[in-house]
C-alpha positions as CSV (number, residue, x, y, z in Angstrom):
1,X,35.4,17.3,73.9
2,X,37.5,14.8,72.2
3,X,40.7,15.1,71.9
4,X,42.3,14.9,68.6
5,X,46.0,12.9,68.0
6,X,48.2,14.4,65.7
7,X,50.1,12.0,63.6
8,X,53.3,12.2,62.3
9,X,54.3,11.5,58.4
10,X,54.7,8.1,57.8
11,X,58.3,6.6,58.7
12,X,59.4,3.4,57.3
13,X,57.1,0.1,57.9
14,X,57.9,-1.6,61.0
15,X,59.1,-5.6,61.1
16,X,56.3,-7.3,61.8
17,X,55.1,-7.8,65.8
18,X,56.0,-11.2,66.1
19,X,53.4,-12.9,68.7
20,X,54.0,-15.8,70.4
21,X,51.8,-18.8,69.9
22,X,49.9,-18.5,72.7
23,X,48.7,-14.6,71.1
24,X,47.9,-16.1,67.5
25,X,44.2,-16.4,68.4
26,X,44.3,-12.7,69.2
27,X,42.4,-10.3,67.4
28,X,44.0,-7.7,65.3
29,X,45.6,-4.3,67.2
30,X,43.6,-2.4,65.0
31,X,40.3,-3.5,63.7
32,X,40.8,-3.4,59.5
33,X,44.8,-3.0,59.5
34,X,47.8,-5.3,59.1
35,X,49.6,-5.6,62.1
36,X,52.7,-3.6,60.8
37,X,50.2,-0.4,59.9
38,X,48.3,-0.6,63.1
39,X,52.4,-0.7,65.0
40,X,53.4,1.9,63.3
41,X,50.6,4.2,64.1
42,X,50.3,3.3,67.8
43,X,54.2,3.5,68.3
44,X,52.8,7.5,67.2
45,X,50.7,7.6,70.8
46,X,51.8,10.4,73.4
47,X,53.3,8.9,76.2
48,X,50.2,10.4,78.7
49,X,48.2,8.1,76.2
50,X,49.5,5.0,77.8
51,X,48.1,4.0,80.6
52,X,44.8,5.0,78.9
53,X,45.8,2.5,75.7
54,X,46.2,-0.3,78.4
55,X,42.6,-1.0,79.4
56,X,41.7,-1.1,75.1
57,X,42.8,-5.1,74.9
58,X,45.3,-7.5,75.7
59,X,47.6,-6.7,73.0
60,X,47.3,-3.1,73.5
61,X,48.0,-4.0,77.3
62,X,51.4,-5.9,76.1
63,X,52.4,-3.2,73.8
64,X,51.9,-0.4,76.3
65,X,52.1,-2.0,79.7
66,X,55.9,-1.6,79.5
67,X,57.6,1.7,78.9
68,X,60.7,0.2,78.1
69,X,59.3,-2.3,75.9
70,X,57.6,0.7,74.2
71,X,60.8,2.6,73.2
72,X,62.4,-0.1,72.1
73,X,60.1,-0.8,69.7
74,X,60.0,2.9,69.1
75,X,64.0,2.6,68.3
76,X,63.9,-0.7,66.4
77,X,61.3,1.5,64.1
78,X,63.9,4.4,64.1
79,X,61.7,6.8,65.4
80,X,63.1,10.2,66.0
81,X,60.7,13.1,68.0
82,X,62.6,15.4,70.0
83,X,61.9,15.7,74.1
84,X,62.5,18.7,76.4
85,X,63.4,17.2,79.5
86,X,63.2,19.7,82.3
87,X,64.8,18.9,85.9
88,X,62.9,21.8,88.2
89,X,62.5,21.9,91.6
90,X,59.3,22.9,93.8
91,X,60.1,26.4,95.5
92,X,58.5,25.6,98.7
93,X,59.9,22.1,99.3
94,X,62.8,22.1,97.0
95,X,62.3,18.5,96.4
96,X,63.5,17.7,92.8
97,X,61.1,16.8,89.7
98,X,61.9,15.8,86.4
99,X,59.3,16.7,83.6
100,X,59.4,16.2,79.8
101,X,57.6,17.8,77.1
102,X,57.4,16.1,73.9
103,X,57.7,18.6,71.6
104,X,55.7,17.0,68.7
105,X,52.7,16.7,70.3
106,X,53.2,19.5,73.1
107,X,52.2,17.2,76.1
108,X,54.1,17.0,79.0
109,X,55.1,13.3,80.8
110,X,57.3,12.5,83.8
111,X,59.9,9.9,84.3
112,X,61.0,7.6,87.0
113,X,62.7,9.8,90.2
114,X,66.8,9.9,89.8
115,X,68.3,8.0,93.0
116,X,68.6,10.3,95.9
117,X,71.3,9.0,98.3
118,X,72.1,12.7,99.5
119,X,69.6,15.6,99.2
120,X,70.9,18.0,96.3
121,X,70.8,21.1,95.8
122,X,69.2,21.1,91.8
123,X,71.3,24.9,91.2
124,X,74.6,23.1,91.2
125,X,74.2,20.4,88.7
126,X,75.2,20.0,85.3
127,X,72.7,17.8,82.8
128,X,73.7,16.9,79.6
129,X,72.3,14.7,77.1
130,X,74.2,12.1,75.5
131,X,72.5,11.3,71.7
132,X,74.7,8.7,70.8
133,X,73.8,6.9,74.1
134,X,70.0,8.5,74.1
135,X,70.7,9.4,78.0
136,X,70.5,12.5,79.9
137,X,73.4,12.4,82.2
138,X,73.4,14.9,85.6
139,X,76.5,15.0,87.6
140,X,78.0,17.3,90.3
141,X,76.0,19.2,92.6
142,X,76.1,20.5,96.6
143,X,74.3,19.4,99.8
144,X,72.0,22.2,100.6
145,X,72.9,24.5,103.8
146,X,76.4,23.2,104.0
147,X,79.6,23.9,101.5
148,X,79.9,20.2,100.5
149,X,80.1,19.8,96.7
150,X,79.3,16.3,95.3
151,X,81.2,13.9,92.4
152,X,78.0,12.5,91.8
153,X,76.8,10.8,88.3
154,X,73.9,9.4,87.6
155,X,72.2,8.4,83.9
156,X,69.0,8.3,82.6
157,X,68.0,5.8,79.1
158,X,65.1,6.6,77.8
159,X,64.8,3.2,76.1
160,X,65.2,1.6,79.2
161,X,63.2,4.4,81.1
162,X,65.6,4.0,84.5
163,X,68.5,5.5,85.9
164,X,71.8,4.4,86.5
165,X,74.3,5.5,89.2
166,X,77.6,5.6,87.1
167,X,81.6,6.4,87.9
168,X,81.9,9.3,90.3
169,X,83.7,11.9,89.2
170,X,87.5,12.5,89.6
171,X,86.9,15.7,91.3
172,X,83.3,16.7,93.7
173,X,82.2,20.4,92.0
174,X,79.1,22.4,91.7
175,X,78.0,25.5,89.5
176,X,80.6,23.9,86.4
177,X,80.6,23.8,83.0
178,X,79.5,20.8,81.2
179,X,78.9,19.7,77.2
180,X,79.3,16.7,75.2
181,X,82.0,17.0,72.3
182,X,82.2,13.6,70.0
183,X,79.8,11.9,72.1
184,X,82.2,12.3,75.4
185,X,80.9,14.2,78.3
186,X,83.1,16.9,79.0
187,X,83.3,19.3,82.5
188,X,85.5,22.1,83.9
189,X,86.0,24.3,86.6
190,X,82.8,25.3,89.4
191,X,83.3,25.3,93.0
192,X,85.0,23.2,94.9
193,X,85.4,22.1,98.6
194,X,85.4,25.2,101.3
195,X,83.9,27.8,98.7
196,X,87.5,27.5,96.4
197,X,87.0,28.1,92.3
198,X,88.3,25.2,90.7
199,X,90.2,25.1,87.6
200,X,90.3,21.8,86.1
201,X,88.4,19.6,84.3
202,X,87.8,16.0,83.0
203,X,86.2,13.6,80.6
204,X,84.1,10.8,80.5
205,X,83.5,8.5,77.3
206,X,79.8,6.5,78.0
207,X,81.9,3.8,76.1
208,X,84.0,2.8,79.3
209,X,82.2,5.2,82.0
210,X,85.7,6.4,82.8
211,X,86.5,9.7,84.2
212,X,89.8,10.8,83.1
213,X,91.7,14.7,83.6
214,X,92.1,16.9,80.9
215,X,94.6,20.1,80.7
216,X,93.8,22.4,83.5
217,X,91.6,26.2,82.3
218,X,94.3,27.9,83.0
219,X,92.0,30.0,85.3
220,X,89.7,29.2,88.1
221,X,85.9,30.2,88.0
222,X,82.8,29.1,87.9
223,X,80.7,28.5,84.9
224,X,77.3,31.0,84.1
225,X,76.8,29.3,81.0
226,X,78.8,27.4,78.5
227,X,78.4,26.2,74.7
228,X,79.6,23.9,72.5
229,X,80.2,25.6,68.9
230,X,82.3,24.2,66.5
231,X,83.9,21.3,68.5
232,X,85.3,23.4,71.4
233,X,83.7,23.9,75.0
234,X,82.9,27.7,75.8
235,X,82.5,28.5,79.3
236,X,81.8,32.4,80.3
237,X,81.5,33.6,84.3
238,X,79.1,35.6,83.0
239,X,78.0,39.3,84.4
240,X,76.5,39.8,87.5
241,X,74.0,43.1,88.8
242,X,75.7,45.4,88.9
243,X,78.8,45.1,86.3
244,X,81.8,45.6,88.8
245,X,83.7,44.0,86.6
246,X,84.0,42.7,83.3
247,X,83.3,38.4,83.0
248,X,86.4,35.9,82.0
249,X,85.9,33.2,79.7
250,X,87.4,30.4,78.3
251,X,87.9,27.9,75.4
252,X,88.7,24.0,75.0
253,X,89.7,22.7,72.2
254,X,89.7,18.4,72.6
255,X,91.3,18.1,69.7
256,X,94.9,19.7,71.2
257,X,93.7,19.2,75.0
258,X,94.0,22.8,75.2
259,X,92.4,26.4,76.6
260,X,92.9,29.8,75.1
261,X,91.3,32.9,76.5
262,X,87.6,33.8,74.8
263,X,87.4,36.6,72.2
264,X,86.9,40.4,74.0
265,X,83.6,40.9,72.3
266,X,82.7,37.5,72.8
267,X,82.9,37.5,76.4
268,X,81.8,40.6,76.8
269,X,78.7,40.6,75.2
270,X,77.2,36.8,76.7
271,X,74.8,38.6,78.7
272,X,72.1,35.1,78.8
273,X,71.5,32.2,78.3
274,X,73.0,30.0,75.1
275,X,71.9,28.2,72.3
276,X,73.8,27.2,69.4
277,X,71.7,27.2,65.8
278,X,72.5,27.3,62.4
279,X,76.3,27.1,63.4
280,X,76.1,30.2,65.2
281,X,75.4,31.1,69.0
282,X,72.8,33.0,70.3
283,X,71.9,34.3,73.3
284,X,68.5,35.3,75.4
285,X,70.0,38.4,77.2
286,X,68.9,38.9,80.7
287,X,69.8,42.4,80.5
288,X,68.9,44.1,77.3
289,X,64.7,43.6,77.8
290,X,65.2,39.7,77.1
291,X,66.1,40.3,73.4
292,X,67.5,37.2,71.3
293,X,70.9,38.6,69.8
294,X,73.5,36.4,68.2
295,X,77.1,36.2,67.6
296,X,79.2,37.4,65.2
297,X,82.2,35.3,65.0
298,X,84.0,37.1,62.3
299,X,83.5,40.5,63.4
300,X,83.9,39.4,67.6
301,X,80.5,41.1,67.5
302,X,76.9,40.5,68.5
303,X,74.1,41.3,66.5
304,X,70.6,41.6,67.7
305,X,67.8,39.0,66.4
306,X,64.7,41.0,64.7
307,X,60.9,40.6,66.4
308,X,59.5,41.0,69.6
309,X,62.0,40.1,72.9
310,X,60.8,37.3,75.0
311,X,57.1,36.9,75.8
312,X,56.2,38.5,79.4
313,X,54.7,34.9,80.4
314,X,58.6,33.5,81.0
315,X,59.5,34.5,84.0
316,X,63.1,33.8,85.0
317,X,65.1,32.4,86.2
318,X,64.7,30.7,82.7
319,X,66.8,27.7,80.6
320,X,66.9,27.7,76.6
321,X,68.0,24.9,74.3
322,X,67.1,24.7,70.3
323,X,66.3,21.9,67.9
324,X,64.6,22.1,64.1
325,X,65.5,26.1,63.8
326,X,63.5,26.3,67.0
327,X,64.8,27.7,70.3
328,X,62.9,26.7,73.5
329,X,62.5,29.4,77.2
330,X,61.7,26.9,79.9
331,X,60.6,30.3,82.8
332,X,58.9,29.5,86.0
333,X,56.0,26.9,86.4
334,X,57.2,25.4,83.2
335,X,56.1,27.7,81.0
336,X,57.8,27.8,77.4
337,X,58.1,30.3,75.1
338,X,59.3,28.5,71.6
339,X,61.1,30.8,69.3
340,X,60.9,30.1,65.3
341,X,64.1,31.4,64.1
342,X,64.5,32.0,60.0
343,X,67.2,34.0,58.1
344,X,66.5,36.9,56.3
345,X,68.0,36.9,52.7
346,X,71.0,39.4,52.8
347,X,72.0,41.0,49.2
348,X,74.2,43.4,50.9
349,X,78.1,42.9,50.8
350,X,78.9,43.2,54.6
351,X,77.5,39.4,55.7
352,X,75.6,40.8,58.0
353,X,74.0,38.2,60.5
354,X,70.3,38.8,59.7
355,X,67.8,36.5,61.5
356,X,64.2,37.0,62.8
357,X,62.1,35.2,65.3
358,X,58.7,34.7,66.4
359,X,57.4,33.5,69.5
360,X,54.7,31.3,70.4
361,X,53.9,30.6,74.1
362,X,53.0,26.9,75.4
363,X,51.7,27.4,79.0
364,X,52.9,24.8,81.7
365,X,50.0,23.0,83.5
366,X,48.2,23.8,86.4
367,X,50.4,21.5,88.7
368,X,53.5,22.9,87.9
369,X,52.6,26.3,89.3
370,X,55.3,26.2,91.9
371,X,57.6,24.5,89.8
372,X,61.3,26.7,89.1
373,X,63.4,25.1,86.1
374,X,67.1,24.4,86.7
375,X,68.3,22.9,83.8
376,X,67.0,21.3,80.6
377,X,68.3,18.9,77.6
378,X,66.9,17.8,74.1
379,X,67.0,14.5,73.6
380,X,65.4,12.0,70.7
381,X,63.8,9.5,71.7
């Protein structure tokens, strides 16, 4: 059966693919189209498309024989689809795998390997993706079987499609907080050296690459999950079966290189994993039958999200992020559940937070059966 591409509404035209002299001769890209037409479309081409588009012709070859020549015609054209990159590891060797799923056209990809100079263990990183810089940057982590956190950092540029070791870190952690506030990548607290919680953190602007400290939690723990909401780093400990006791969390605000101590009903009630939408943060609890509830900043309450909870096929452990009023479950074997989230018109007087959300389920191929996700960023590309 053939498969069918679906295209994108038209963007802007793109400059005209120059050739060199020695390519004038060629025949056009597309048979019937001006050059600039017959770019724009094939700049449209899943990545898994590629190495097929290669054997069409010579310019087709030039165009897609290059990955990094590819996005960077994709950039100078201002394209902007957003990609789920996944880092998962295979839970009978371990060994680390990045996979991305390009959420337009729902077809997964992989990119180069990071550089391995230690084996990792993938649990203990933080990833991070960088717009500004269109990078996903992973830093951190421990060396399995031993209590040796790392000060790793490495970056990946999609345009360029490689990764760069950058600065280490001031301070080697694992299982920390992480988030990227004004296009600086911010972390904080985890585990440090001989089991110890740490209570610091530091910054990094891509700018310079240099890590610098910033005012200390005020606390030491590790970091369940953390958000960025409103220009300020959350970071919970989060609850762990059974409750013995109730989670701390914390609040940065860059702006006075400061901490305070997160809201009671806040704290209390980040129960999952976070995603921030519509200005507000929600949460996939992993203890109230996997409902989608949200928070109530105003009232330091949460409110559960109407529809069905998370589909049965997500199996955790499991990551979320959200784009386009769309929150994505990466579970095990790299299956995702993508939740449309809308707002129900409220004519009542007590603002209450009414959303609704309905699930659709992309299953993860075949090969990625004994795949486990640890972490995953959006990124445009």
């Amino acid at each position: 059966m053939q498969r069918v591409v679906r295209m994108a509404p038209m963007q802007k035209l793109a400059p005209r693919f120059e050739l060199g002299e020695s390519e004038s001769c060629f025949e056009p890209l597309i048979s019937g189209l001006p050059d600039d037409i017959a770019l724009n479309c094939l700049l449209r081409l899943p990545v898994e498309f590629l190495p097929t588009g290669r054997s069409v012709s010579r310019r087709w070859c030039d165009l897609f024989g290059d990955k990094g020549r590819f996005f960077t015609k994709r950039k100078e054209m201002g394209f902007q689809d957003p990609w789920l990159f996944v880092l998962s590891f295979d839970k009978c060797t371990d060994k680390i795998q990045w996979h991305v799923l390009d959420l337009v056209h729902l077809t997964w990809h992989t990119i180069p390997a990071m550089p391995s100079v230690e084996k990792v263990c993938p649990y203990g990183l933080r990833c991070v993706s960088v717009p500004g810089d269109r990078s996903v940057m992973v830093c951190g982590g421990a060396v399995p079987g031993v209590d040796c956190p790392l000060n790793l950092a490495m970056k990946f540029d999609v345009v360029l499609d490689s990764w760069t070791v950058v600065r280490k870190m001031i301070t080697p952690r694992t299982f920390f907080a992480g988030g990227v506030i004004g296009g600086k990548v911010y972390v904080a607290g985890g585990n440090g050296g001989d089991g110890f919680e740490l209570g610091s953190g530091e910054v990094m602007d891509p700018k310079d690459g240099m890590w610098r400290p910033i005012a200390s939690m005020g606390a030491t723990m590790t970091c369940y999950d953390t958000a960025v909401l409103d220009g300020k780093l959350f970071v919970t400990e989060g609850w762990f079966w059974p409750f013995y006791s109730v989670p701390r969390g914390q609040v940065y605000d860059p702006v006075t290189d400061s901490w305070r101590s997160m809201e009671p009903g806040l704290r209390e009630g980040w129960t999952g994993s976070s995603v921030v939408m519509f200005g507000h943060l929600f949460v996939v609890s992993e203890h109230e039958r996997t409902r989608l509830k949200v928070y109530d900043l105003d009232n330091d309450t949460w409110e559960t999200v109407g529809g069905s909870p998370l589909p049965e096929e997500i199996c955790k452990p499991f990551v979320v992020n959200g784009v386009n009023e769309r929150i994505y479950v990466t579970g095990k074997n790299l299956c995702v559940a993508v939740g449309f989230i809308h707002r129900l018109n409220n004519d009542s007087t007590d603002n209450k937070l009414d959303f609704m959300v309905r699930w659709q389920v992309v299953e993860g191929p075949s090969g990625f059966s004994n795949l486990t996700p640890s972490s995953a960023q959006i990124l445009y590309v």
